[in-house]
N, C-alpha and C positions, 0 to 999 in steps of 0.2 A: 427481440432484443436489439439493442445498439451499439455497436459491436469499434462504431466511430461515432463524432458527433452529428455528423452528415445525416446520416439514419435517425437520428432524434429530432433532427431540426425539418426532414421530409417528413417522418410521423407525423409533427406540430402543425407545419404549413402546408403539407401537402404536395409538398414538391418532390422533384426525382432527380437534384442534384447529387452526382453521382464519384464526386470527391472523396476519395477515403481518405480522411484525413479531419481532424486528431483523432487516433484512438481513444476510445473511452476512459477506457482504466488508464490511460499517463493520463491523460487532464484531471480524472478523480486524483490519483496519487498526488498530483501535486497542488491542487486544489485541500487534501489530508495538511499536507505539509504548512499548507499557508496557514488552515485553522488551528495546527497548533503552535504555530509561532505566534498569533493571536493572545492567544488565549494564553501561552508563555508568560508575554509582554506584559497581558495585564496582570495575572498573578506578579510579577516582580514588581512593579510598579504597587503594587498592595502591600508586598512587602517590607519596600522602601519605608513606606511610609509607617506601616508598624517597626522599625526600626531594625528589622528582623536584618535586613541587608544593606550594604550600604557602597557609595561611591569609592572606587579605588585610583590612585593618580596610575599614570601609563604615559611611557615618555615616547611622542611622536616627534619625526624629523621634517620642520617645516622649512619649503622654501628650497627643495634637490632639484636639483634638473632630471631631465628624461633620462628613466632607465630600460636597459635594454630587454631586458626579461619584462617588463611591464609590458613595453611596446608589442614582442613577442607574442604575449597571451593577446594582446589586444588586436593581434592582427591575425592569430590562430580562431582565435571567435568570431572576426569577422569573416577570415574564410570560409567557415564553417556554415554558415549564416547565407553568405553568397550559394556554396558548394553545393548546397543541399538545393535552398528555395529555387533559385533559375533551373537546378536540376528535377524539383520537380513538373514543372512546367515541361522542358526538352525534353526527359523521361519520363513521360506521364503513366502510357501504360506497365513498366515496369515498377512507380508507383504505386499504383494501384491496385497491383496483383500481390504487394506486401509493401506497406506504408513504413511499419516497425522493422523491416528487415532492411529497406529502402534507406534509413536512416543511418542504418548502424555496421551498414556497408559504405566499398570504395567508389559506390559511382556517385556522380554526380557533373556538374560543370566549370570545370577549370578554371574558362576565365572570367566568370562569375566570380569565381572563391580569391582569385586573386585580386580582384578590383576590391572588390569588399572589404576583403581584408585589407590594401591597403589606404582604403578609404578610414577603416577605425583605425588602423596604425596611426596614421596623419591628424586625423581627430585629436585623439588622446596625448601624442606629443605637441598641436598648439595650446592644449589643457594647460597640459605641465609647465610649457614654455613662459605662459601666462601667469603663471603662480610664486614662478622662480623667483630667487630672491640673490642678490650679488654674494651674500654670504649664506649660505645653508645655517640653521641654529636649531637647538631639542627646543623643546618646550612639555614640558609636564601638566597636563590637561589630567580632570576628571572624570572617569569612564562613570554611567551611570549604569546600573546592573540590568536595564532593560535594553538597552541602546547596542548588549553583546545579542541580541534577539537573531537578527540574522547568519553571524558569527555561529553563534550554535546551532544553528538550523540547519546551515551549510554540513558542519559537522555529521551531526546526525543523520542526514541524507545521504553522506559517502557512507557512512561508515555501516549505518543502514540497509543501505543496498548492495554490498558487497555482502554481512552478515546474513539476508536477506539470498544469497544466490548461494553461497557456503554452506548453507544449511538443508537449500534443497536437494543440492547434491548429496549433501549425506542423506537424504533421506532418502535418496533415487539413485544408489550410486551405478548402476547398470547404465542407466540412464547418462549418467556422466561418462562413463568411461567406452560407450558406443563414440561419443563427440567431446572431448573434454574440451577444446577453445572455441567449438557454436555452443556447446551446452551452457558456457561460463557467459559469454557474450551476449546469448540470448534475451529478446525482450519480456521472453516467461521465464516460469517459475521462480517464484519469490514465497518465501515461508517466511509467515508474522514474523514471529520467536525469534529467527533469524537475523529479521531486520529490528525487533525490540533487544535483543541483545547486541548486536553492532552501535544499536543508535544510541546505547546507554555506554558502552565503550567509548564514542565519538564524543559524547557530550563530558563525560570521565575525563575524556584530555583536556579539553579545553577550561573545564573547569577548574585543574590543576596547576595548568598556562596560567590563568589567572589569578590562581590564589583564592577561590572562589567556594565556602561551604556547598561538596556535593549535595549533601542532605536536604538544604533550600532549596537548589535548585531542581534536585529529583522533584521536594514536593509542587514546585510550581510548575512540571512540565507534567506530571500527573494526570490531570484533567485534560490539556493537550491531546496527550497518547490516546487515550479511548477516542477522543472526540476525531481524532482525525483514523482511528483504526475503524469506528463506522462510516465516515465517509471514503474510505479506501474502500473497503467492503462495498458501498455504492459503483464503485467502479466495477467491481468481479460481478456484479447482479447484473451492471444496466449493458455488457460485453458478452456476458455467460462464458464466462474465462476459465471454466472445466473446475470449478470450487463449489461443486453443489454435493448436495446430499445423496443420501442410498436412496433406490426405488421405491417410492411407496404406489404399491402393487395395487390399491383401491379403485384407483384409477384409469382412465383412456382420454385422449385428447384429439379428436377429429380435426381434420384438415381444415375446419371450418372453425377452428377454435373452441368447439360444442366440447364438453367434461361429458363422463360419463362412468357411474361406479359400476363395477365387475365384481364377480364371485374370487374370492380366496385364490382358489383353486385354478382359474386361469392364469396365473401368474405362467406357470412353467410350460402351456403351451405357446402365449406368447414371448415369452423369453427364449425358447429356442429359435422363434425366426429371426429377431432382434435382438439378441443378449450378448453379441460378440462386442458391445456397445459398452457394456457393464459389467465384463470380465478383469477385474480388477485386481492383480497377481489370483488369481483362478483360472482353472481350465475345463469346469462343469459350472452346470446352471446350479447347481446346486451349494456351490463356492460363492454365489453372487449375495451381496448383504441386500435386504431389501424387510418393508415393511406393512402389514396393512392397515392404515390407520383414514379413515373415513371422517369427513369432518362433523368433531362434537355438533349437537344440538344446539350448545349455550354458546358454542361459535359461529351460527349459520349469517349473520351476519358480514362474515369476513368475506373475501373471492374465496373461489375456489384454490385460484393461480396461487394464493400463501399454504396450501397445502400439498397439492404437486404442481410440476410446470414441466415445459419440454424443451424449455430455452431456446427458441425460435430464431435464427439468424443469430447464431452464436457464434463468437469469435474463432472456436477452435475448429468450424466448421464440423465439426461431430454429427455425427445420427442419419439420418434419410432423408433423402431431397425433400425440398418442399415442393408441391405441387403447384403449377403457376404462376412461379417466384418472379417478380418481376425485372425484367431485363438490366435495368439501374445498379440492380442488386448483386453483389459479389459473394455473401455470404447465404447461403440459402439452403441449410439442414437443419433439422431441430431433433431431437433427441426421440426414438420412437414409444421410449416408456418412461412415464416422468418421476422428476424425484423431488425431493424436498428441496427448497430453495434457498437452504442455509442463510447463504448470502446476504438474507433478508434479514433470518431471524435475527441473525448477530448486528444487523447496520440497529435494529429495535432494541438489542441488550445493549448495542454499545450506546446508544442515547440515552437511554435511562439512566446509566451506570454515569454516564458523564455529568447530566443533571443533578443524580443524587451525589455526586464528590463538588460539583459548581454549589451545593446548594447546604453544604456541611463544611466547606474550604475552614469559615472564623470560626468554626466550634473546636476545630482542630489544634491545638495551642501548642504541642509537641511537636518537634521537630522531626521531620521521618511520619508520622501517624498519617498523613495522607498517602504519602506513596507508598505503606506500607498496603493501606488501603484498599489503592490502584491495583495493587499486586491479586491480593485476595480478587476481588470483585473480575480482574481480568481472566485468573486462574480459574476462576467457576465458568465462568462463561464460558471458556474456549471445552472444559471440562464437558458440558453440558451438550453442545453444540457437535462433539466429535463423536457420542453416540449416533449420531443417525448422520454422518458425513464422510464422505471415502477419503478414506487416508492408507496410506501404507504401514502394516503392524510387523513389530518384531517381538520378539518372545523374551518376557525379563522375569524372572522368579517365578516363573508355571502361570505367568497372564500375556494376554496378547494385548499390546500398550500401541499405540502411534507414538508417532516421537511427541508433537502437540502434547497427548496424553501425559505424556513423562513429566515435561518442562508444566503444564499448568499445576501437577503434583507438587512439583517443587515449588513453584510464585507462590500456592495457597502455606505448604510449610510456612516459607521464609515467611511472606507475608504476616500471618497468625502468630508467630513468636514475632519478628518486628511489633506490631500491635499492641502486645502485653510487654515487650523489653522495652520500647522506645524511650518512657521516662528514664528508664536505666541506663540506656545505651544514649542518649542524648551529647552528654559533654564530648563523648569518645567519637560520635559521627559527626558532631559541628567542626573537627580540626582534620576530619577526610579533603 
């Protein structure tokens, strides 16, 4: 695995630059983020033009002198900017021993963060100074409904990843309440659903702010969502960020990367010397979910690695040394029994499912019938995918459900009545 991008880029070239630094999953995250603001822009822009949305005035104040709160943020980013960078450099190996922890902590280099900072302080006030005008005056300009593309992005990303951390905790709350301000602060845990409800909250304001039919713009960020919820998912795979599946027990992975299928039956010999791995709210081996499923015939084709894997230099450091791990390397466990690679299957659901809403958008003619869509098509997948994936279950009416489980129940409901009510519900959602 790649657990930074350092380790992907010595895979490629061969080298043993030893930099930890970016992690994988923030560059994939925000890498998600940028393709769906993409893909936003251009649905709105389609829209425009089918007539569907249209320019709004917005009264900007041209021609203010430097304000102090501006100055502020712009000297708090530059500090920040300084603090960090010269501090990894002077802190190298405290760096490197936690990159994401290194960040989102107090150390770093002072007067670094001070020059920096007030190097963009300085910047940004000959900006403004430049622009002034002897009389400040409004002016009422036309906002064009793509041009809010950033605007809502920003959005969705707070609001996102606070939902996104709120939600894990409820799903872990032990977990939370061992550490409630590292557990809240932390660079993990993050649930979808979480961050798909925040981010529809966040986009909900602004849409508001603006005056702006929710219903459009859900169906234009539609396609967005999936597409950048596979390539988040490319983060959790190419880090091995502890979001994989149950054991499927078929399997053995030698030091040398050799596959190897095994009888049924050894499962629970070797899971008693390794299963402390895969006890997962269990305290016997026989509490552990796991499966044996050997790959089809009509699949042989495929690697083995899409059927079990052992996530090799995975982020969470998880499972048993690797043997001969090379010195470069900071991460060096891989999981001693493999499991299904989820990770994968969904970054494959979620392409497909974005191609087939990219490739149906103008059949769509109702307002709401894509994001309705979206909903369905997300809800099965996540549905699908949480049979054979370690989640934490609680008990609701005599079944044992994940939360995921709950919430794709409900996106496929709403979803399937949205679908058949939308011509119905159309004039009542265009004035949300």
């Amino acid at each position: 695995m790649f657990p930074t991008l350092n380790y992907l880029l010595n895979y490629v070239f061969g080298t043993t630059f030893s930099l930890e630094f970016p992690p994988s999953f923030g560059a994939m995250v925000a890498l998600a983020f940028l393709s769906a603001a993409w893909v936003l822009g251009q649905e709105l822009k389609r829209k425009e033009q089918l007539g569907l949305v249209k320019p709004f005035p917005v009264k900007q104040r041209i021609g203010e002198g430097p304000n102090t709160l501006d100055l502020a943020l712009q000297g708090l980013t530059g500090f920040f900017i300084g603090f960090k960078l010269l501090g990894f450099v002077t802190e190298a190996e405290l760096f490197k021993a936690d990159p994401q922890g290194y960040i989102l902590s107090f150390q770093g280099n002072w007067i670094a963060g001070l020059a920096v900072g007030a190097v963009f302080a300085w910047l940004r006030y000959r900006e403004v100074k430049r622009k002034q005008l002897p009389t400040p005056e409004d002016k009422i300009v036309q906002l064009r409904p793509y041009e809010m593309v950033g605007q809502i992005t920003m959005y969705a990303a707070i609001f996102g990843i606070l939902g996104a951390k709120v939600f894990h905790n409820l799903e872990y709350p032990a977990e939370f309440f061992r550490d409630p301000i590292g557990s809240f602060f932390s660079t993990s845990g993050l649930t979808f659903y979480g961050g798909l409800i925040g981010g529809f909250l966040g986009v909900w304001y602004i849409a508001r702010k603006r005056k702006f039919a929710l219903i459009h713009l859900a169906d234009a960020v539609a396609p967005g969502l999936i597409l950048a919820y596979a390539v988040g998912r490319m983060g959790c795979f190419l880090s091995g960020d502890g979001d994989w599946g149950i054991v499927n027990s078929a399997y053995r992975i030698d030091e040398n990367r050799k596959y190897s299928l095994v009888p049924a039956e050894q499962f629970k010999t070797d899971l008693a010397a390794t299963g402390y791995y895969y006890y997962f709210d269990s305290e016997t081996p026989e509490g552990v979910d796991h499966a044996y499923f050997p790959k089809p015939g009509a699949l042989s084709f495929l690697p083995d690695w899409m059927f079990a894997f052992d996530f090799p230099h995975n982020v969470n450091r998880q499972g048993i040394d690797i043997q001969n791990c090379p010195p470069h390397m900071t991460y060096c466990k891989r999981l001693p029994l493999p499991v299904f690679p989820t990770m994968m299957y969904e970054i494959l659901m979620g392409a497909v499912i974005f191609v087939g809403l990219w490739l149906f958008r103008n059949r769509l003619k109702v307002a709401g019938q894509m994001f309705f869509m979206y909903l369905i098509m997300n809800g099965l997948e996540r549905l699908l995918i949480e049979q054979i994936r370690v989640n934490a279950e609680f008990r609701l009416l005599g079944m044992n459900l994940t939360q995921a489980e709950l919430i794709a129940f409900t996106l496929i409901g709403l979803g399937t009545t949205g679908v058949f009510m939308a011509k119905k519900w159309e004039s009542k959602l265009l004035k949300w």
